[in-house]
N, C-alpha and C positions, 0 to 999 in steps of 0.2 A: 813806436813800433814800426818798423820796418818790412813792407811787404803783408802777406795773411798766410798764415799757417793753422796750427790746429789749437782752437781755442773750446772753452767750457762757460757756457753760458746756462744758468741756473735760475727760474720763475719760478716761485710754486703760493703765489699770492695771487687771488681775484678780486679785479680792480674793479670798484662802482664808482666813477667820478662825472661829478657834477652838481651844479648846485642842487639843494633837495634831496641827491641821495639815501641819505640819514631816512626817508620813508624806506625804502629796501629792506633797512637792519633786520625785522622781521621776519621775511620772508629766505635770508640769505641766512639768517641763527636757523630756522626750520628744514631748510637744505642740507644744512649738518646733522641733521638730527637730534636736537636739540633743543629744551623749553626752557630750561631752568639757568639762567644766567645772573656770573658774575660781574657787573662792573666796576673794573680800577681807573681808579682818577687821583687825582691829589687835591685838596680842601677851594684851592683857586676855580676848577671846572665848578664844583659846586655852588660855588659861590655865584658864579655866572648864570645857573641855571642850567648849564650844557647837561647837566647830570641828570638831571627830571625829564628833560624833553629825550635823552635816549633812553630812559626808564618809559615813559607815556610812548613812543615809539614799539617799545617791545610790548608791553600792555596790549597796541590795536592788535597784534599777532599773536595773544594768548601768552606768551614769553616773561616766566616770573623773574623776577630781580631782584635782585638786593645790590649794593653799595659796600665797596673799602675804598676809603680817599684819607687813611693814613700813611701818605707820603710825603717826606720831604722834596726838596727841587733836586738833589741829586740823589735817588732812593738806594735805601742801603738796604744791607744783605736781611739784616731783623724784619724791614718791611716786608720782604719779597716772603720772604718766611709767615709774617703773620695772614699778608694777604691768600697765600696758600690757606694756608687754614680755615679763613672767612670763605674760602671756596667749597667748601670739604663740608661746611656747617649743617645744619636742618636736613632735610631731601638731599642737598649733594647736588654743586651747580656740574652741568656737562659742557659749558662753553665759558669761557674768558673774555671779556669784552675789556680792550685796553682804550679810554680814552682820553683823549689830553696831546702833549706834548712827546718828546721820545721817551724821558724821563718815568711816564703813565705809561707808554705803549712795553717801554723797554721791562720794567717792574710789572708790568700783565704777560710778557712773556715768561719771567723768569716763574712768576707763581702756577702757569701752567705747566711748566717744566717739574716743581718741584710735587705738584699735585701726583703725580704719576709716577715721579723717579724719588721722590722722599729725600730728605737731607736737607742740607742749604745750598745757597748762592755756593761758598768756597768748594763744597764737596762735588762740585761742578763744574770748576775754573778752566775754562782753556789753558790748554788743548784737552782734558777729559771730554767724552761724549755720550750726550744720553740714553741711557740703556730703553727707555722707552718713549714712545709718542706722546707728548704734552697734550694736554687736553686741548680741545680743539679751540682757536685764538680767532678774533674778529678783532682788528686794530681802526682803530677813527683817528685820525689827525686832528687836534685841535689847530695846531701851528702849520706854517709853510718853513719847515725846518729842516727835522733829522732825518724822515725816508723812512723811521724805522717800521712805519704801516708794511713794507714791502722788504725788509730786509731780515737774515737770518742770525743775529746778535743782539745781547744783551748786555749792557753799559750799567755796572751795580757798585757803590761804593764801598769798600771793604771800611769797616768804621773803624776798625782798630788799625789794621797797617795803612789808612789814610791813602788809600790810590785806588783807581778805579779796576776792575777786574769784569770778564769778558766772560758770557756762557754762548756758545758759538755750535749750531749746527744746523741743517735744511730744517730738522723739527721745528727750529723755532721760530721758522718763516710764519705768518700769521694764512689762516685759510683763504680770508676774505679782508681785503680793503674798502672801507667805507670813504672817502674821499668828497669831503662835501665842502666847498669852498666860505657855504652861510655859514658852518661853523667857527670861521676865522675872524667874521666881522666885527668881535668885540676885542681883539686881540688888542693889546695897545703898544704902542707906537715900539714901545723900544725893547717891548719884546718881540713884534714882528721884527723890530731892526738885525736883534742878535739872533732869532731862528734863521730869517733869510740869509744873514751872513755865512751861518756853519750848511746852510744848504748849498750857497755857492763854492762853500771849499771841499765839500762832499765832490762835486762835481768838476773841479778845477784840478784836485787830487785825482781823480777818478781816471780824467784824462792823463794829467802828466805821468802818473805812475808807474813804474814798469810791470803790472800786469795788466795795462790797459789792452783793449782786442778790441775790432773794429763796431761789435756791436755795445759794448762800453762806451764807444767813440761816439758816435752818434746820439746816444742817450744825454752823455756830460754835455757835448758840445749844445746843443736843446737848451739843455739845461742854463747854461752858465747864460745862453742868451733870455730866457722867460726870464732868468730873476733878475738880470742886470740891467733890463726894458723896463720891469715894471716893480721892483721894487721899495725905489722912493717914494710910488705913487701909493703901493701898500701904506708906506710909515704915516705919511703926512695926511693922506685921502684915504683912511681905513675901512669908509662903507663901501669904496670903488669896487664893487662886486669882479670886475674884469679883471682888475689887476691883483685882487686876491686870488683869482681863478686862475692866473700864471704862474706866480711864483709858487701857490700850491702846485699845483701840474711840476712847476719845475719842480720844487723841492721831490716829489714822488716818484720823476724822472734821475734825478741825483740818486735817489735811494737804491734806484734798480742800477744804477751804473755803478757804484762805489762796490755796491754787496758782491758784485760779479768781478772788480776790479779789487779794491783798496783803496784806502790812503794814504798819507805818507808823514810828512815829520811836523805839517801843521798837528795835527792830531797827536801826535805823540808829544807834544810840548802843549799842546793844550789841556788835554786830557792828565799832564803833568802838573799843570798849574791848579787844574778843579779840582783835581784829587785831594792838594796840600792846602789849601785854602776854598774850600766849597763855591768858586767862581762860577755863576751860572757856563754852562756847556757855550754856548753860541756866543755870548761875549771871550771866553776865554781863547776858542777858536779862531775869531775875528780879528783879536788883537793881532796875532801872527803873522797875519796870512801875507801883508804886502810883503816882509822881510825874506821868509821863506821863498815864496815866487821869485825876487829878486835871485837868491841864492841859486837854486836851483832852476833858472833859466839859463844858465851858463851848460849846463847838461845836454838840453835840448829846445833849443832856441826857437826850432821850428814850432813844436809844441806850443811852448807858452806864446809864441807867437797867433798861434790860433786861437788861443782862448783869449785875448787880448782882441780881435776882429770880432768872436762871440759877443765880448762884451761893447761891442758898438764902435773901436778904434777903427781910425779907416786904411784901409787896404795898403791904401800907395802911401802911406806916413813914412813910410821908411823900410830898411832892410829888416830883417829876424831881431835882429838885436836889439833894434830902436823900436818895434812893433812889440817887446815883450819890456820892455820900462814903459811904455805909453801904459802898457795894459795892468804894470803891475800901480804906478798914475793913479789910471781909472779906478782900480781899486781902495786908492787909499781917497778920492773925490769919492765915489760910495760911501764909504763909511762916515768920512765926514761929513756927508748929507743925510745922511741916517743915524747920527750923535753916536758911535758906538763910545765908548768909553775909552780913555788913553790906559796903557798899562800902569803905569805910574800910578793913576785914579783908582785903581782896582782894591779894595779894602784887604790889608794885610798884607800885600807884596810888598817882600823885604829884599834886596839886592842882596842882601847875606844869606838869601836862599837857592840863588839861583846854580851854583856849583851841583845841591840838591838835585835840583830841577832838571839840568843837563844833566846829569847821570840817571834819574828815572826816564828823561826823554829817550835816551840811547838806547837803554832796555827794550825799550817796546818793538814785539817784532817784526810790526809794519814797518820799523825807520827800515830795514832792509828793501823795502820796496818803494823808498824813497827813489824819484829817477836819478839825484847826482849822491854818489856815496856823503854820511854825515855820518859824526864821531860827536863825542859827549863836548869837546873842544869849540864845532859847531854850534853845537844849541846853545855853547854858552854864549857865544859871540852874538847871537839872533837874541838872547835873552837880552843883553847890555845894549846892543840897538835900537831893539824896541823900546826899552824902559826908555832910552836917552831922549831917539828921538821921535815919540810919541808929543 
């Protein structure tokens, strides 16, 4: 972005961050007006216990509860469906509590949505928009990942045509963000790897994108440096209370920078990959990311050249051009230090799919706000790179 003109920048999430937060939840569900709460999770929070202790939480505040943690890892459009319903049950919950990953947060958005406006996930798909106010949402981040605590979209897998589909509007910003870093402690290794990954391309995209605007700028730029500081220390030293406490902060800084910006064609080739083979979200994002960077630093060199200093490269290494390989480098020394997974590794990727995979990537109508133009031709070449040389 060149210069500052007239840009549109959009909040409408209140942020509680810090460790211990999670005591708040009570007081911030009774600020809404509100006793009667649903919590969504999927069967893994449970399993940890997260799900009892924000149940015993809403308890000291008077704040009844109940439980749906029928979701899969990428929750499809029947979940969102039934969890509506489990909302709707006895008395009739009046808040949403989404906990977990975006996965959780994203399937607690769509089931407030659909409490109020009736239907399903498809009868809702972007670009439709919802005719009324979703019941009122309280998101908790288990992970330092997707942002979605603070963002206005919903990521739902359509089970039949097998690709991910989007409910998109301010409604479905959440009211309140619970932001509590202790929640992250038990996260293990290589799921903090692949959450912090697609947090750092929420925010890499964020920046390069062409609807970035200075106050996006500033948010991504934060960002890409909390998670690239402290995220190994996340994977390897997962009780590190501080450096859960950054790369959280970053990931929920990514989230406000992307939601007001975009992303661009890592997401559209990832989001292409998870849909056709149910790859978890953060690994499938991950895989891309150096390839694309590389690709799309010829665009705007300066850029990726700043997010490349973000990520700890130093200054004087070189011109724009040699400061945005160092950086795209650094990214691929991340990942390798934090095991993401090679594409090739990936269970089911078939190179006989990938012509596929480039033509859903194309479709998507973020690749338009991709910063250097890409064609279905593109993604394929990014596909066969990656596979190769993974």
């Amino acid at each position: 972005m060149d210069g500052i003109g007239d840009l549109l920048f959009r909040h409408h999430t209140r942020i509680v961050f810090g460790p211990g937060a999670l005591a708040s939840l009570p007081d911030e569900v009774r600020a809404l007006g509100a006793s009667r709460a649903l919590v969504v999770c999927d069967p893994g929070i449970t399993r940890l216990g997260l799900a009892d202790r924000v149940a015993e939480a809403l308890a000291t505040g008077g704040v009844e509860s109940w439980r749906f943690d029928a979701l899969s890892e990428n929750p499809r459009d029947a979940e969102c469906c039934a969890a509506a319903s489990a909302a709707s049950h006895g008395l009739g919950a009046d808040v949403i509590i989404g906990l977990g990953g975006g996965s959780a947060m994203d399937a607690a958005k769509a089931a407030a949505a659909l409490v109020t406006n009736g239907g399903t996930v498809k009868d809702w798909e972007d670009p439709r928009q919802l005719e009324r106010e979703p019941l009122p949402l309280v998101c908790i981040p288990t992970t330092a990942g997707t942002g979605s605590e603070v963002t206005f979209v919903a990521v739902i897998t359509d089970e039949v045509g097998h690709y991910k589909m989007a409910l998109r509007g301010t409604g479905l910003a959440p009211r309140v963000a619970i932001v509590d870093p202790e929640l992250t402690l038990s996260l293990p290794p290589a799921l903090t790897a692949a959450t912090g990954m697609d947090a750092l391309a929420h925010a890499i995209e964020a920046y390069t994108c062409k609807k970035a605007n200075p106050i996006t700028d500033a948010l991504a730029l934060k960002a890409v440096a909390l998670i690239a500081a402290n995220l190994s220390t996340a994977v390897h030293h997962g009780a590190d209370l501080e450096a859960r406490s950054a790369t959280l902060l970053g990931s929920t800084m990514a989230g406000m920078a992307f939601g007001n910006s975009t992303v661009g064609a890592v997401h559209c080739v990832g989001e292409a990959l998870g849909g056709l083979y149910d790859t978890p979200h953060g690994v499938a994002i991950a895989v891309f990311l150096p390839a694309v960077f590389r690709f799309n630093s010829a665009a705007d060199l300066a850029r990726h050249a700043d997010v490349a200093k973000a990520m700890g490269v130093d200054a004087a290494a070189g011109d724009p051009a040699a400061l945005a390989e160092l950086g795209a480098a650094a990214i691929e020394r991340l990942m390798a230090d934090v095991d993401i997974p090679r594409l090739a590794d990936l269970p089911g990727v078939d190179p006989a799919d990938f012509d596929e995979l480039a033509r859903v990537s194309a479709g998507f109508s973020v690749s338009q706000m991709n910063p250097r133009e890409i064609a279905a031709a593109d993604y394929l070449a990014i596909l066969h790179e990656t596979y190769r040389t993974d």
